[in-house]
C-alpha positions, 0 to 999 in steps of 0.5 A: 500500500503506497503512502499518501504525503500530507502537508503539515504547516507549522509556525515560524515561531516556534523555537527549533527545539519545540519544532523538533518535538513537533514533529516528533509527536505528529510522527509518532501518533500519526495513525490517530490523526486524520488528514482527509474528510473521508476519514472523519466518518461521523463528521458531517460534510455539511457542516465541514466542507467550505461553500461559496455561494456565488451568483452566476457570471460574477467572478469571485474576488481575493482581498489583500491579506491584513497584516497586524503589528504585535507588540 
């Protein structure tokens, strides 16, 4: 059985170490986490999966992302 790759996005943040423990963790539990709606048997593809509702001939458009200044 081939193994599917999934993406894993992780914050810049982090400290190397805790980024390494990270990664050690999802690792190691990797058969209890859930990478794809299939999966998630109970979950209701309703409530999960995003819908845009969109009037036809009108072509969706993208805002700017919002950048915040912490500190």
């Amino acid at each position: 059985m081939e193994e599917e790759l999934c993406s894993i996005y992780i914050s810049v943040i982090l400290m190397p170490k805790e980024e390494e423990e990270y990664f050690k963790l999802l690792s190691e539990y990797r058969d209890v986490f859930v990478w794809i709606y299939k999966e998630m048997l109970e979950l209701n593809t309703k409530v999960a999966a995003h819908n845009l509702s969109i009037k036809k001939g009108i072509s969706p458009k993208k805002k700017p992302q919002r950048r915040f200044i912490l500190g």
